[in-house]
C-alpha positions as semicolon CSV with decimal commas, in nm:
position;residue;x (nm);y (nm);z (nm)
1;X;-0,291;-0,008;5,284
2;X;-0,419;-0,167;4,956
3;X;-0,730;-0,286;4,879
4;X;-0,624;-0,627;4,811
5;X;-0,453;-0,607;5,182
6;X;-0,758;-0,506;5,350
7;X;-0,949;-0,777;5,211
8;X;-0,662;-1,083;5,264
9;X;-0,671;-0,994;5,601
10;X;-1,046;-0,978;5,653
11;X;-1,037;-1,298;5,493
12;X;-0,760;-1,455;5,715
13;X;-0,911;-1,381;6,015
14;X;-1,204;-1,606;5,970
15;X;-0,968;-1,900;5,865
16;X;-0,964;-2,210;6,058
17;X;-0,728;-2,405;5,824
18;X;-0,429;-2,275;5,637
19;X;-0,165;-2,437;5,445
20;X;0,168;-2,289;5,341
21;X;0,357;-2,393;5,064
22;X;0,697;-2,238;5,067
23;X;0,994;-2,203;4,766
24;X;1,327;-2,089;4,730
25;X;1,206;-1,783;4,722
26;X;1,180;-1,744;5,116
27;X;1,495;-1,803;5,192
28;X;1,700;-1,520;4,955
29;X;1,634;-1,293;5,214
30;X;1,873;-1,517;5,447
31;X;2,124;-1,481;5,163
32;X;2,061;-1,840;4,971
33;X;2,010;-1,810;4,640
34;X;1,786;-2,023;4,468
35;X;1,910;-2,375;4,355
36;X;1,930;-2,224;3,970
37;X;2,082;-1,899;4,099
38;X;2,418;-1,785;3,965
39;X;2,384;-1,993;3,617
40;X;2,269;-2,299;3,761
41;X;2,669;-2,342;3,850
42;X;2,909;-2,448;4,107
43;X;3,320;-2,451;4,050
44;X;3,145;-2,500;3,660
45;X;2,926;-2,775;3,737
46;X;2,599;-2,784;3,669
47;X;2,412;-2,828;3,991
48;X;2,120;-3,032;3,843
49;X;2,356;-3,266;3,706
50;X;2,513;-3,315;4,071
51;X;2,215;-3,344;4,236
52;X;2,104;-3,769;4,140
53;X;2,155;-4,093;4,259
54;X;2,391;-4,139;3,960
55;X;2,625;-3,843;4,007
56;X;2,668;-4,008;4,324
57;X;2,741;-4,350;4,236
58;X;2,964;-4,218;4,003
59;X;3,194;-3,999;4,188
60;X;3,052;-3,961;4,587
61;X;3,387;-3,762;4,708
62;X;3,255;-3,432;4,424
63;X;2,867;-3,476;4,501
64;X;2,963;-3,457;4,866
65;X;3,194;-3,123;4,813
66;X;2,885;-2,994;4,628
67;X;2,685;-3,084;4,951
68;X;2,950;-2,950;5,209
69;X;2,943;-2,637;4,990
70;X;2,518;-2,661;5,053
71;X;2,532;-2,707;5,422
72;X;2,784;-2,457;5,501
73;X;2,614;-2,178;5,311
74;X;2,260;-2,268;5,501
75;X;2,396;-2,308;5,828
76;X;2,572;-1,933;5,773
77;X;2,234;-1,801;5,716
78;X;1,955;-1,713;5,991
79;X;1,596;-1,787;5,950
80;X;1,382;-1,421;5,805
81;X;1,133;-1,244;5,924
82;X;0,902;-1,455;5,692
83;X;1,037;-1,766;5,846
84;X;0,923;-1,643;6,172
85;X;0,581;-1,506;6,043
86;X;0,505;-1,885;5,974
87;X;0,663;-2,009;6,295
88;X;0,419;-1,800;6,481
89;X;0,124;-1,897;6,280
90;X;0,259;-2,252;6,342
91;X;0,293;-2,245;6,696
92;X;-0,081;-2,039;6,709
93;X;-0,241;-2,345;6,557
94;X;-0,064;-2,620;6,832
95;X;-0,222;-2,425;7,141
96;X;-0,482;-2,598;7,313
97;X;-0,732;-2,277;7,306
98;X;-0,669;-2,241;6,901
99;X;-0,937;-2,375;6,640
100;X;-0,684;-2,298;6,350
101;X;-0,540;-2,618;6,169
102;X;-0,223;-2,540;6,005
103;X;0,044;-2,706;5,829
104;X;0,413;-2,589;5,664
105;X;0,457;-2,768;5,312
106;X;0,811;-2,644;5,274
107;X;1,024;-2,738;4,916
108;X;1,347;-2,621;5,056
109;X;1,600;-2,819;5,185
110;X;1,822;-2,518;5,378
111;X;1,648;-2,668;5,747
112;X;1,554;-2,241;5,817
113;X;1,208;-2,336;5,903
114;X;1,279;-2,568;6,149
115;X;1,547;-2,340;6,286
116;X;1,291;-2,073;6,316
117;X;1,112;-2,283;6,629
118;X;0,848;-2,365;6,384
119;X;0,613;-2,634;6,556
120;X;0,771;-2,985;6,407
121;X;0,428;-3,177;6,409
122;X;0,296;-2,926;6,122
123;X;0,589;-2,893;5,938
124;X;0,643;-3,125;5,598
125;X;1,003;-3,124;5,437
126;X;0,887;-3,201;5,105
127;X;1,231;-3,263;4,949
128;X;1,406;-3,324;5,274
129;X;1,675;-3,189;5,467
130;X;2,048;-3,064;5,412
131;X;2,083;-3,182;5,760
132;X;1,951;-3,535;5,712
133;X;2,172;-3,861;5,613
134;X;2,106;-4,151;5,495
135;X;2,242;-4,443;5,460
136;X;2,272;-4,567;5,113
137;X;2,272;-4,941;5,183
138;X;1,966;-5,127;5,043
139;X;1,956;-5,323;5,394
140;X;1,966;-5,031;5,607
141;X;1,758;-4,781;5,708
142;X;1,997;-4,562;5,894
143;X;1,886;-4,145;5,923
144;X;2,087;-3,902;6,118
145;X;1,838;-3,631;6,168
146;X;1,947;-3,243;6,214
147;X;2,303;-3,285;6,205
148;X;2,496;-2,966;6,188
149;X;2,784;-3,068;6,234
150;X;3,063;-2,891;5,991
151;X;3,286;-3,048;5,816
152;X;3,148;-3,356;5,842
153;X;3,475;-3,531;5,747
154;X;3,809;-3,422;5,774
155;X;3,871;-3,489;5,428
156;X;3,578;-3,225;5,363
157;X;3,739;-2,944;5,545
158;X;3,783;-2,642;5,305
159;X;3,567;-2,751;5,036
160;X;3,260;-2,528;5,162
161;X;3,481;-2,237;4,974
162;X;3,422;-2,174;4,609
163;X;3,673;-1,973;4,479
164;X;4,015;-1,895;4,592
165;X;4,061;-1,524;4,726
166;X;4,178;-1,254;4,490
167;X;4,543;-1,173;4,467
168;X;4,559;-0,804;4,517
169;X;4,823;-0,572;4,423
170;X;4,939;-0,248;4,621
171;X;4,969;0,076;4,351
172;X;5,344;0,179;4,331
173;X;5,152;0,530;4,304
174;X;4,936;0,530;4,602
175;X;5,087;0,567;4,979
176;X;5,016;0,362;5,250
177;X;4,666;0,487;5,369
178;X;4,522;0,342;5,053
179;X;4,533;0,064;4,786
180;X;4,408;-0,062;4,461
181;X;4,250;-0,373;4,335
182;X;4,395;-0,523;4,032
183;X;4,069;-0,630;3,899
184;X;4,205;-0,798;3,596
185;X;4,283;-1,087;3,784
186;X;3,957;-1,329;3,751
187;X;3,866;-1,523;4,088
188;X;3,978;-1,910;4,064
189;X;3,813;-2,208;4,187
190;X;3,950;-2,389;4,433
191;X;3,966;-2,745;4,255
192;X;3,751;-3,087;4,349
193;X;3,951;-3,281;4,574
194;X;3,969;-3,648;4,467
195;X;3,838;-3,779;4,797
196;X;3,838;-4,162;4,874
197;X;3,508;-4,322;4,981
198;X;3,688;-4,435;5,327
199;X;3,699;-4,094;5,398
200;X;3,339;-3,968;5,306
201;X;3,076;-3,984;5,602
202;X;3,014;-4,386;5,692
203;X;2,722;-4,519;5,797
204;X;2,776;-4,616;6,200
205;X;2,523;-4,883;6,172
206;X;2,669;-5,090;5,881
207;X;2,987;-5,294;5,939
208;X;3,080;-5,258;5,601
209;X;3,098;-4,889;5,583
210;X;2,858;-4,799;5,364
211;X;2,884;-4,394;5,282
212;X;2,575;-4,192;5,394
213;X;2,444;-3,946;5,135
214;X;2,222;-3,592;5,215
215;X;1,903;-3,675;5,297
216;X;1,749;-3,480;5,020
217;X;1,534;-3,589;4,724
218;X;1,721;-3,646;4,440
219;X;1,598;-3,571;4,067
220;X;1,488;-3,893;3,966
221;X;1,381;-3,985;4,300
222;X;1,021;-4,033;4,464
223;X;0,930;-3,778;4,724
224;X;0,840;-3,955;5,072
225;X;0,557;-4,169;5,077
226;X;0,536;-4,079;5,473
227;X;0,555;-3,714;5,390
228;X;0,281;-3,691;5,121
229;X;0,022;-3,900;5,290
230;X;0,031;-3,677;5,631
231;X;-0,013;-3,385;5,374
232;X;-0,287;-3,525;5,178
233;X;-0,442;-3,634;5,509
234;X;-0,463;-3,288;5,596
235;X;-0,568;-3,116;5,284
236;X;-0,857;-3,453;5,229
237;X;-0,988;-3,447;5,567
238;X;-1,320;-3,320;5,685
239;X;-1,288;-2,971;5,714
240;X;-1,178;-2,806;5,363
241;X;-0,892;-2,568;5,375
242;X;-0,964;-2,244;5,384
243;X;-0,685;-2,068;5,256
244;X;-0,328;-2,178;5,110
245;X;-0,036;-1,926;5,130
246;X;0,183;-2,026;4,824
247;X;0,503;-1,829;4,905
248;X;0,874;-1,788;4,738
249;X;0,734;-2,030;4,449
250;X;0,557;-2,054;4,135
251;X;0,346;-2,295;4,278
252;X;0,309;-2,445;3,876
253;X;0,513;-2,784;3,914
254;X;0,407;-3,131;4,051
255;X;0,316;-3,167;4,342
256;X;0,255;-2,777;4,446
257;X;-0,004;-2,689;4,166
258;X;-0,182;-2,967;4,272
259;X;-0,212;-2,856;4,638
260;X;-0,305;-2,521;4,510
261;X;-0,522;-2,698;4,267
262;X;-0,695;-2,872;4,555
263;X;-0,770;-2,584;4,790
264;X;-0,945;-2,408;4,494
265;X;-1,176;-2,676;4,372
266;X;-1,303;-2,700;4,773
267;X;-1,391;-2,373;4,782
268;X;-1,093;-2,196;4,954
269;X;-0,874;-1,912;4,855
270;X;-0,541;-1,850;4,757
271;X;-0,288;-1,569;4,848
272;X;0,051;-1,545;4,627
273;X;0,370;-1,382;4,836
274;X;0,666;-1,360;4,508
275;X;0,851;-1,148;4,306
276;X;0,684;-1,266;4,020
277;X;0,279;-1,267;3,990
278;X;0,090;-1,276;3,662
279;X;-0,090;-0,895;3,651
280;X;-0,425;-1,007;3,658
281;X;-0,341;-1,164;4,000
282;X;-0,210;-0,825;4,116
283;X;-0,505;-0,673;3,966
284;X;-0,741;-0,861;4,151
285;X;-0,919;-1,033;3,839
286;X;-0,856;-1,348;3,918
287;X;-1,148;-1,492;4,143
288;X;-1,084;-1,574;4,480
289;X;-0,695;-1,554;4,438
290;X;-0,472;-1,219;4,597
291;X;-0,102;-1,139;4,471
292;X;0,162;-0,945;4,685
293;X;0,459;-0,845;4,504
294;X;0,796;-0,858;4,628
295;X;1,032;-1,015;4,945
296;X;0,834;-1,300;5,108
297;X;0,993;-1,173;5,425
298;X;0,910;-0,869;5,440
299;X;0,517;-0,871;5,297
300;X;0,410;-1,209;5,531
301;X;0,463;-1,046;5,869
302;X;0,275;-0,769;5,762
303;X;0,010;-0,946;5,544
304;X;-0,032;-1,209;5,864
305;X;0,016;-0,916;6,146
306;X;-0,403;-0,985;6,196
307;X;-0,349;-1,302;6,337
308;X;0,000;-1,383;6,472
309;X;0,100;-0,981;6,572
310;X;0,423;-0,853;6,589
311;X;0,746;-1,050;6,458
């Protein structure tokens, strides 16, 4: 056990308020890959470019596909032992015989932390939810919350595949126990469907069928007001937090550095759980601050064993 273990876990077990702020990085060991994994791409779109209010003003039927494609991956994938290390802590902190306060700040959107019985009232969706719609009519406020239902629309059936399967070839030379792979054929995409509004998902509420959109924050978009206050309420209030667990992130863009910012300047610590950690962190130069290199999953059940035991 390393030193820097010995002495996170000392540490954690006089805590009496946490905060987690979780990344992409959490969930890879569920098999999603983060949002700029494989090139950024999907079927040779850029996802960044998919993933505004404009794209989806402009052409709802692709940004939808891009969205089926989202959900379907995330609802394929189970929540990680990491997940669960934070459920536990989470549920800890809502017994009636616990002094810990504790909240999830999660930036993923995949709905695994809520699917890993994590405690809802101390759990912030920070960029929303996958499995969230929204209407998109300025005079509605219409949300369909935790809907896993797949395809949502008929007209969205199939599109949750990328690529086409491989055509494979049978060697003339080889007998019938074995075959070969012609691997000179390149995988195709399966091409955008042109898909009319009327058969996008429709608002129920509006009786002129406005399209719902994924409840997710948008670039360009405001995060929710609602969301960030119960956050800052938490981090502001009387007792200073004692320790934030920045996990599966770099914890260096708006708003996460300034949570971690936050924590530091009221006197409490910080423990990094990533692939990638400055060496001075790992090192243990950096005041007040540990680093654990590697799977999120696998190094928070054991880093956290102190408090929540076993996952």
């Amino acid at each position: 056990m390393s030193k820097q273990l010995v002495e996170f876990q000392e540490y954690l077990k006089t805590c009496r308020k946490i905060v987690a702020l979780v990344g992409a990085g959490l969930s890879v060991s569920s098999g999603l890959p983060t949002f700029r994994g494989s090139q950024g791409l999907w079927k040779n779109f850029n996802m960044i470019d998919l993933a505004t209010p404009d794209a989806f003003y402009i052409d709802p039927g692709l940004v939808w596909q891009f969205y089926s494609w989202r959900r379907y991956n995330a609802l394929q994938a189970k929540p990680n032992k990491g997940h669960l290390a934070l459920s536990a802590l989470s549920n800890l902190a809502t017994r009636k015989d616990s002094n810990l306060e504790y909240i999830t700040i999660t930036q993923n959107v995949d709905g695994l932390s809520s699917r890993s019985g994590h405690a809802k009232e101390n759990l912030y969706e920070i960029h929303g939810s996958l499995f969230n719609l929204n209407c998109t009519s300025f005079m509605c406020n219409y949300v369909d919350r935790n809907n896993l239902k797949h395809p949502l629309t008929k007209a969205l059936e199939g599109t949750e595949y990328e690529y086409d399967r491989k055509n494979r070839k049978r060697s003339l030379e080889e007998d019938d126990s074995s075959h070969q792979v012609d691997y000179s054929i390149s995988p195709q995409f399966r091409p955008v469907k042109n898909i009319p509004e009327s058969e996008l998902p429709q608002c129920p509420v509006c009786k002129d069928g406005s399209l719902l959109r994924p409840g997710v924050v948008w670039f360009g978009e405001s995060l929710p007001l609602n969301v960030m206050n119960s956050v800052d309420n938490f981090i502001e209030s009387n007792n200073s937090v004692d320790l934030i667990l920045v996990i599966g992130t770099s914890g260096t863009v708006y708003p996460a550095n300034s949570y971690v910012d936050r924590v530091k300047v009221k006197g409490g610590k910080v423990a990094i759980f990533n692939t990638d950690i400055e060496e001075d962190i790992l090192q243990g130069i950096v005041k007040d601050t540990w680093g654990f290199r590697g799977d999120a999953a696998e190094l928070l059940p054991i880093a956290l064993k102190p408090v929540i035991g076993e996952v």
